[in-house]
N, C-alpha and C positions, 0 to 999 in steps of 0.2 A: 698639365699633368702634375708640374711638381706644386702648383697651389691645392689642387686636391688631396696629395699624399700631406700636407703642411697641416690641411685643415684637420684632415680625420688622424692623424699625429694631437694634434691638439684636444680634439675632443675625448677621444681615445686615454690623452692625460686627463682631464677632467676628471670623466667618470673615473679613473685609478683614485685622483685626488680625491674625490666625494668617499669612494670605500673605504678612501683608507683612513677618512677622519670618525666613520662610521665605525671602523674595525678599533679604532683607537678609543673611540668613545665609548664603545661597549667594553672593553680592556679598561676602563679607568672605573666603569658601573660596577662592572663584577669584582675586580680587587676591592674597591669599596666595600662592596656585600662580604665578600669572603672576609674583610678584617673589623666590619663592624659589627656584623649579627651575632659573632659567638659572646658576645659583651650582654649582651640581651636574653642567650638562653644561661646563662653562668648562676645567675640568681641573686641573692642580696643578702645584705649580715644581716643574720635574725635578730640584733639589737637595735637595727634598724626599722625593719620592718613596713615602709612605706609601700610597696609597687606590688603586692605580689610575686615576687620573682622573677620582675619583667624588666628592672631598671639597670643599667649597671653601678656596681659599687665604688663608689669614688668618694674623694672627699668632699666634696659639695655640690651630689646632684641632688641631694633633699631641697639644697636650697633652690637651686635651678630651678628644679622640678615645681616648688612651690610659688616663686617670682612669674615663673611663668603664665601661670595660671593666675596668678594675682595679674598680673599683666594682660593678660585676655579679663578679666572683669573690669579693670578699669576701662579696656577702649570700648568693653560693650554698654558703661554707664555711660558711655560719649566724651571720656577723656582723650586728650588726642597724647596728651606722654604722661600716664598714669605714674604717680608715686607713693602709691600709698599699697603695701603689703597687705589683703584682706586676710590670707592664707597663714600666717603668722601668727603667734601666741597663743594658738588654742581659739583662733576665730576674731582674737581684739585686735589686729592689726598691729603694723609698726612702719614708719617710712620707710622709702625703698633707697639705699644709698647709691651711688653712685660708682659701685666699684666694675662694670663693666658698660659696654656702649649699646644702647637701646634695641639695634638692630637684631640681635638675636631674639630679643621678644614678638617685635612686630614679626619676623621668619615665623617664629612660632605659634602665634596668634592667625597666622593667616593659614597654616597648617593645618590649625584647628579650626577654621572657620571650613575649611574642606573637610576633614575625617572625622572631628566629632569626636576623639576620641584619643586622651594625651597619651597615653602610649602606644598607641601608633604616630603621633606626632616625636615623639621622641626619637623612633628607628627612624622614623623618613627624617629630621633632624637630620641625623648625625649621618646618614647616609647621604642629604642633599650635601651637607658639607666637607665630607671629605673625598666625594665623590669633584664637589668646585675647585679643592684645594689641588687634589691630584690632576685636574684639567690645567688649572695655573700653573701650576709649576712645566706640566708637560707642554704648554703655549711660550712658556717661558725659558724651557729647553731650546724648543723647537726655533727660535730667532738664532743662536749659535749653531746648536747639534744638527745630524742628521736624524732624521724621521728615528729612524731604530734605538740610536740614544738618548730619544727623548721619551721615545715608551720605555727604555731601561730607568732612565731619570724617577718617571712618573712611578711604575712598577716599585720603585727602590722608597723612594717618598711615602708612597703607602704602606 
């Protein structure tokens, strides 16, 4: 009798465990959306003028915006770590320096091998990432805190 009350005690935790990483993962999707998307309907300096009013304004998402895409042409001439800017100077190109680490390109690049389409690769961008960040940190909570102040952690973080 008491190994039966033990087992479905356990499983019973389980499936709480499984909702509750579910309830929390939907809780790190949605604060994501809710703090990234208004970035995206805000629009952009008319002196800029790149995105149609799709991009947000910062100081160097021109450049983002255009490495990246130079970075999807290179790996589709079969470079495997492109350096060379197509998208630059008015079409002539210029090397690509090394002021940040590769990985957000290839994220990017394989974004766009799915959607087709950079600005949509931009919102899902920045919603993959700080949708990751907010899960890290909440995983990262979650080793000291209890469950509840790990979702305040993560909530707080975002």
């Amino acid at each position: 009798m008491k190994s039966s009350i033990a087992i479905r005690s356990k499983e019973t935790q389980g499936t709480t465990g499984w909702m509750a990483s579910l309830r929390a993962a939907l809780l790190c999707v949605g604060l994501s959306s809710l703090v990234v998307l208004p970035f995206f309907v805000i629009g952009e300096d008319p002196q800029i003028g790149c995105c149609g009013g799709a991009m947000p304004v910062t100081h160097d998402s021109v450049m983002h915006y255009n490495q990246m895409r130079s970075f999807w042409n290179g790996l589709a001439a079969g470079r495997i770590f492109p350096r060379w800017e197509s998208e630059t100077h008015s079409g002539y190109g210029a090397p690509t320096m090394n002021f940040y680490p590769p990985g957000v390109y290839y994220l990017t690049s394989f974004l766009y091998l799915i959607l087709r389409d950079w600005l949509r690769v931009l919102v899902v961008y920045h919603l993959v990432i700080m949708a990751a960040s907010g899960a890290a940190i909440y995983w990262y909570a979650s080793r000291t805190l209890s469950r509840g102040a790990s979702l305040i952690a993560m909530a707080v973080y975002i």
